[in-house]
C-alpha positions as CSV (number, residue, x, y, z in Angstrom):
1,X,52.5,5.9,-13.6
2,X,50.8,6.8,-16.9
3,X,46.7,7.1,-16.1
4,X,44.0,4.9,-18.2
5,X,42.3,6.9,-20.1
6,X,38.6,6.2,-19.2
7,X,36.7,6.9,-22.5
8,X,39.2,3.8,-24.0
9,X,37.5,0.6,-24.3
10,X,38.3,-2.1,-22.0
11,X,36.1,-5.2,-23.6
12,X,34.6,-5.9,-25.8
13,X,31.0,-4.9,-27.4
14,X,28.5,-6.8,-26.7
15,X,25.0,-7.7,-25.6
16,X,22.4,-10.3,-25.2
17,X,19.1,-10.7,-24.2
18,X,17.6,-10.4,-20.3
19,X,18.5,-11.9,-18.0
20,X,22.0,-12.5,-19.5
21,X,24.7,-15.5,-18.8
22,X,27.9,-15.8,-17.6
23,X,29.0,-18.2,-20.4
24,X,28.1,-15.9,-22.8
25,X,30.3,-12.8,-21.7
26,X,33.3,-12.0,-23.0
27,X,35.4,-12.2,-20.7
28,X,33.7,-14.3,-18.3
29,X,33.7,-12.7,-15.2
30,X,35.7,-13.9,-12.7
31,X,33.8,-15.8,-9.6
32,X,36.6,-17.7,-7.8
33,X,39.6,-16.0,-6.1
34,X,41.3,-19.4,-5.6
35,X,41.7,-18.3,-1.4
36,X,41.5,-21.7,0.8
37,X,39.2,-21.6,3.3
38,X,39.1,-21.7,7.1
39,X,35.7,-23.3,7.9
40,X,34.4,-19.5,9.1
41,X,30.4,-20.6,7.8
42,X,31.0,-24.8,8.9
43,X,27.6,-26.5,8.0
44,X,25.8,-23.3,7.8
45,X,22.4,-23.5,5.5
46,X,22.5,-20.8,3.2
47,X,19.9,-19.0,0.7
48,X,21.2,-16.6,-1.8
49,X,18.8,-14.9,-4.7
50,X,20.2,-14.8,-8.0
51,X,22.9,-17.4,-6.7
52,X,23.5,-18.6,-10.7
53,X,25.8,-16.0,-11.5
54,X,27.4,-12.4,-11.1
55,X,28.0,-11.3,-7.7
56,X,25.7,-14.4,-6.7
57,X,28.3,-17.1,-7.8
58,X,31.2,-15.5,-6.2
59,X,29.2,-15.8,-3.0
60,X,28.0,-19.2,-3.0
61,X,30.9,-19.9,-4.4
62,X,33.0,-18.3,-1.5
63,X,30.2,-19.5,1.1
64,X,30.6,-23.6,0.3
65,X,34.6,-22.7,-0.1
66,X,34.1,-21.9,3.8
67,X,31.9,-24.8,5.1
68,X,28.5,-24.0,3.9
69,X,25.5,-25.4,2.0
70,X,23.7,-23.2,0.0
71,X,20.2,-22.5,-2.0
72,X,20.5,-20.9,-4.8
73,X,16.7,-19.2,-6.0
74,X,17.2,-18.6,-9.9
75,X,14.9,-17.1,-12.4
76,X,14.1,-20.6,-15.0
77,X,16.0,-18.8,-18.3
78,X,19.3,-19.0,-15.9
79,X,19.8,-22.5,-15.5
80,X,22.5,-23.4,-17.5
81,X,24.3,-20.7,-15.0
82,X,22.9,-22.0,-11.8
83,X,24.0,-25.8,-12.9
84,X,27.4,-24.6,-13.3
85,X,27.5,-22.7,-10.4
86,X,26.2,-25.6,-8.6
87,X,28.4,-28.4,-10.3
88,X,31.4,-26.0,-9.3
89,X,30.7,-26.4,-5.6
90,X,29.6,-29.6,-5.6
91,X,33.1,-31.0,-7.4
92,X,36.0,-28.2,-5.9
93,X,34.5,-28.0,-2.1
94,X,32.1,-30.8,-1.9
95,X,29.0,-28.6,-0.4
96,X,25.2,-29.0,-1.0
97,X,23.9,-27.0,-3.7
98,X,20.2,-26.8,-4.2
99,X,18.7,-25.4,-7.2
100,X,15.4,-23.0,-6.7
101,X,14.0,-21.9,-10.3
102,X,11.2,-19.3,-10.3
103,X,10.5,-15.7,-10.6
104,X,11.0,-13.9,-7.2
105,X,8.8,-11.0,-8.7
106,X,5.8,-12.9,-7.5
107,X,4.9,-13.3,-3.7
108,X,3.5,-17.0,-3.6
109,X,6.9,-18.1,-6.0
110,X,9.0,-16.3,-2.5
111,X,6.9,-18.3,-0.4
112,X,7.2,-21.4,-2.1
113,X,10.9,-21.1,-2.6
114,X,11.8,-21.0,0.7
115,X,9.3,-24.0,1.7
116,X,11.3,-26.0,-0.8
117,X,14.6,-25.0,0.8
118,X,13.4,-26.0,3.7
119,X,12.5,-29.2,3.1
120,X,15.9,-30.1,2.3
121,X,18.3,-28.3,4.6
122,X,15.7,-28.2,7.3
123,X,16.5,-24.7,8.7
124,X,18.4,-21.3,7.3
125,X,21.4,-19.5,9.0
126,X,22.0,-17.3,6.2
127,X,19.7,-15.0,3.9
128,X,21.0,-13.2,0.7
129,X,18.7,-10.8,-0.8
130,X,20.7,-10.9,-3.9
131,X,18.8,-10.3,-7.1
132,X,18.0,-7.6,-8.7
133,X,16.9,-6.3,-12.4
134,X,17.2,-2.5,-14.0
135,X,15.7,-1.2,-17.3
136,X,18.1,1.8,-19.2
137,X,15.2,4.8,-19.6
138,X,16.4,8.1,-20.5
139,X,14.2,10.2,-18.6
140,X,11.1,9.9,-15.9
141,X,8.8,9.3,-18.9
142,X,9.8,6.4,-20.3
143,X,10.2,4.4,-17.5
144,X,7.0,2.1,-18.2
145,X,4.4,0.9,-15.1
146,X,5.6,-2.5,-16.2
147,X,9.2,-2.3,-15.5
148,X,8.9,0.2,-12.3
149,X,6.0,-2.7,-10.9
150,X,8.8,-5.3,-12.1
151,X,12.1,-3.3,-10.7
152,X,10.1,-3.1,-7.6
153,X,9.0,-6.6,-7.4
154,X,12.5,-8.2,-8.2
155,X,14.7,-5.7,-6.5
156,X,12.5,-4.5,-2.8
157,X,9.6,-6.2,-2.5
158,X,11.1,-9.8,-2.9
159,X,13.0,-9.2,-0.1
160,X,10.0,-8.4,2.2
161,X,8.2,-11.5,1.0
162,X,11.7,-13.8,0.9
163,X,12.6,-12.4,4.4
164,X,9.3,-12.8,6.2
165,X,9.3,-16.3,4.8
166,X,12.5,-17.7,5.8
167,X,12.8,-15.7,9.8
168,X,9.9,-18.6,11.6
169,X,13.1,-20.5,10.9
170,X,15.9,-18.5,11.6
171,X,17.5,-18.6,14.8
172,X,20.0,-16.4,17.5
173,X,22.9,-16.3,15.5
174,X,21.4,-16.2,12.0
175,X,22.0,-13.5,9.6
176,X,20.6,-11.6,6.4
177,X,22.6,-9.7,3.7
178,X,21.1,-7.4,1.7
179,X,22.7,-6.6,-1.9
180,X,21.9,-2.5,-2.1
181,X,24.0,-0.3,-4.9
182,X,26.4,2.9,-5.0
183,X,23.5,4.5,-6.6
184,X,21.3,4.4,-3.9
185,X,23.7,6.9,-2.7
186,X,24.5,9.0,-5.6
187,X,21.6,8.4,-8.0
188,X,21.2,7.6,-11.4
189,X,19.9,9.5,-14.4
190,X,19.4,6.4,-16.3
191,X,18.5,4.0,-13.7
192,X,16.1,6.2,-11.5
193,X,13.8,3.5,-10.3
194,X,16.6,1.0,-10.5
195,X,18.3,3.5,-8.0
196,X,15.6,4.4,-6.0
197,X,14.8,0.7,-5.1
198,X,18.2,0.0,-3.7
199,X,17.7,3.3,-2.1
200,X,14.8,1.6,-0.4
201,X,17.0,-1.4,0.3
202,X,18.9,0.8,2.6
203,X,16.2,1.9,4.9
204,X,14.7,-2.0,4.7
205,X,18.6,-3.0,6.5
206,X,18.7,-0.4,9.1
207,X,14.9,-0.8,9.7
208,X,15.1,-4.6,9.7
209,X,18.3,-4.8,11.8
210,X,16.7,-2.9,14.4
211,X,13.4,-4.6,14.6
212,X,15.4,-7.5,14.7
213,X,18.5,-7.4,17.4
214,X,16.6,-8.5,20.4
215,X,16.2,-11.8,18.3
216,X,20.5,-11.8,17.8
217,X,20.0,-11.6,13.7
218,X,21.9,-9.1,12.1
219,X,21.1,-7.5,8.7
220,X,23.4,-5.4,6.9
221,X,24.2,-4.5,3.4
222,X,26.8,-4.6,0.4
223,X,26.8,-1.4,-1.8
224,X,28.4,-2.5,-5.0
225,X,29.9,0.1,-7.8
226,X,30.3,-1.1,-11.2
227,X,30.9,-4.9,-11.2
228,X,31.4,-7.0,-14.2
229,X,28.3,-9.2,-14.5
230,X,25.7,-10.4,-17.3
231,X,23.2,-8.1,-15.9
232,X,25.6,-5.4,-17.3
233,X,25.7,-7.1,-21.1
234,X,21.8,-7.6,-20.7
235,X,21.0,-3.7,-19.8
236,X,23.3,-1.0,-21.7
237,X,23.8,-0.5,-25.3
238,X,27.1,-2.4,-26.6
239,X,29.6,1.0,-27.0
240,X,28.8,1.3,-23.2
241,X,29.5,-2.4,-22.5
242,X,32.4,-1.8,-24.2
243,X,33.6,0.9,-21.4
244,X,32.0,-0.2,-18.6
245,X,33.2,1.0,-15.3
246,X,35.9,3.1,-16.5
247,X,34.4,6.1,-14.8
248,X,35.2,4.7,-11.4
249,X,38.0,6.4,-9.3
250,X,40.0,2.9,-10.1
251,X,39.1,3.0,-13.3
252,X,37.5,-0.3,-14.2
253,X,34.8,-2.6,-12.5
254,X,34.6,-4.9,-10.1
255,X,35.2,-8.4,-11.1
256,X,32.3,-10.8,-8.5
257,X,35.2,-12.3,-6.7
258,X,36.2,-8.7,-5.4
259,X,32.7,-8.5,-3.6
260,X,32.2,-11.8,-2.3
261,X,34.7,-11.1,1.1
262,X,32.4,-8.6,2.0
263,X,29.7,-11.1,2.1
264,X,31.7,-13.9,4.3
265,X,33.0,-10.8,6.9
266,X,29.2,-10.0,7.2
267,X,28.0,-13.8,7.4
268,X,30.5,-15.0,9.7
269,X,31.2,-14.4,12.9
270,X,34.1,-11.8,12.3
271,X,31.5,-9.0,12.2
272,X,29.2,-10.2,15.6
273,X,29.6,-7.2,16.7
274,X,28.1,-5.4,13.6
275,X,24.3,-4.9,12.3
276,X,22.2,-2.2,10.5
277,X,25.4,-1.2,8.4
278,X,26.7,-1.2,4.8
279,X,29.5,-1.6,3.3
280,X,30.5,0.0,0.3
281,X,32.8,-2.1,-2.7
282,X,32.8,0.7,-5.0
283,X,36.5,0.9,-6.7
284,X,36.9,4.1,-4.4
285,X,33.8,6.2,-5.0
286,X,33.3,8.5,-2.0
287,X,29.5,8.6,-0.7
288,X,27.3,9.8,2.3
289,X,25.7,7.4,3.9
């Protein structure tokens, strides 16, 4: 079998403007792997961050697909996303899908969020800490206070305020998901506080699981490699767009619907037995950790 060659182009160039849209990528990426489901997540209440697109819609997506209703908390510039995310489930599987829009980067937005969820599903089974932002800086120095206090916010400290809302209400049997990175294990010259907040991610999972499994929660984690979302088109020149993820052992990226299994196996009760872990969706890439 002749290898890819992984300086070749495999889409297009593009870019667009943060946060970025599904509709607007070409391709689209893909959210739905047209699987049936079995009912593993029945009338579970869900919340997932950044739920609108990327690996967010193949989750909720997959989530209603198995029996569950599901929050989705978007930032306001993403709605024509999150109202087709939520018009998908709504028509194909015939789930709840509530629509959140604010900016997660701010503690009182968190709070208010999940009050607001609450209200309408009336308790939360599920937590997805799901959203995350990076800025491209090519060294230590040009990472700006603004966007290491705003990678922060978005990517870590969300999910401290998020979580601590939304556990009063959680019961034995619930469970939170935390969306971490393959460069929290190998780095990132380009991303350093990007990487060092999922790097943080990691410790908040084992810390969290453990402070939480006399309560029966479980939190684990998804470590993603490259995957095919609009965060990609909204963060790296168009050339690298262009050849996104062909530096991965399989040679491309991820398309969402590749990542959302690992989500349902950590949400359902096929992994009961399972807490404080990650799991690693990288196209292959070896890593510690």
């Amino acid at each position: 079998m002749q290898k890819s060659n992984p300086k070749k182009p495999i889409f297009k160039e593009q870019a667009q403007p943060v946060p970025g849209l599904d509709k607007k990528m070409d391709p689209q990426p893909e959210f739905d792997d047209d699987s049936v489901g079995s009912n593993k997540l029945h009338n579970k209440k869900c919340i997932i961050t950044g739920g609108d697109s990327g690996i967010g819609r193949a989750v909720t997506i997959a989530f209603a697909k198995q029996g569950a209703d599901v929050a989705i908390i978007h930032l306001p510039d993403e709605k024509e996303d999150a109202e087709f995310t939520a018009g998908y489930v709504r028509k194909n599987f015939g789930r709840d899908c509530l629509l959140v829009a604010t900016d997660i980067s701010k503690e009182k937005n968190c709070k208010t969020a999940v009050q607001k969820v609450l209200k309408s599903f009336k308790k939360i089974d599920i937590l997805i800490n799901n959203a995350a932002v990076q800025h491209i800086a090519g060294d230590i120095t040009e990472i700006s206070t603004e966007n290491l206090i705003n990678t922060f916010s978005v990517n870590i400290f969300s999910m401290f305020w998020i979580t601590s809302a939304v556990l009063p209400h959680m019961e034995n049997g619930g469970c939170i998901i935390n969306t971490t990175s393959v460069t929290a294990y190998r780095g990132s010259p380009r991303l350093i506080d990007y990487s060092s907040s999922k790097g943080a991610i990691v410790s908040f999972t084992r810390s969290l699981a453990s402070n939480l499994i006399d309560r029966g929660i479980r939190v684990n984690g998804v470590a993603p490699g490259p995957v095919w979302t609009p965060l990609i088109a909204a963060s790296f020149p168009p050339d690298e767009v262009a050849k996104f993820g062909t530096d991965s052992p399989m040679k491309r990226p991820a398309q969402p619907k590749e990542l959302a299994p690992a989500y349902v196996f950590l949400a359902s009760q096929d992994s009961s037995f399972i807490s404080g872990q990650i799991i690693h969706v990288n196209g292959g890439e070896i890593v510690n950790g």
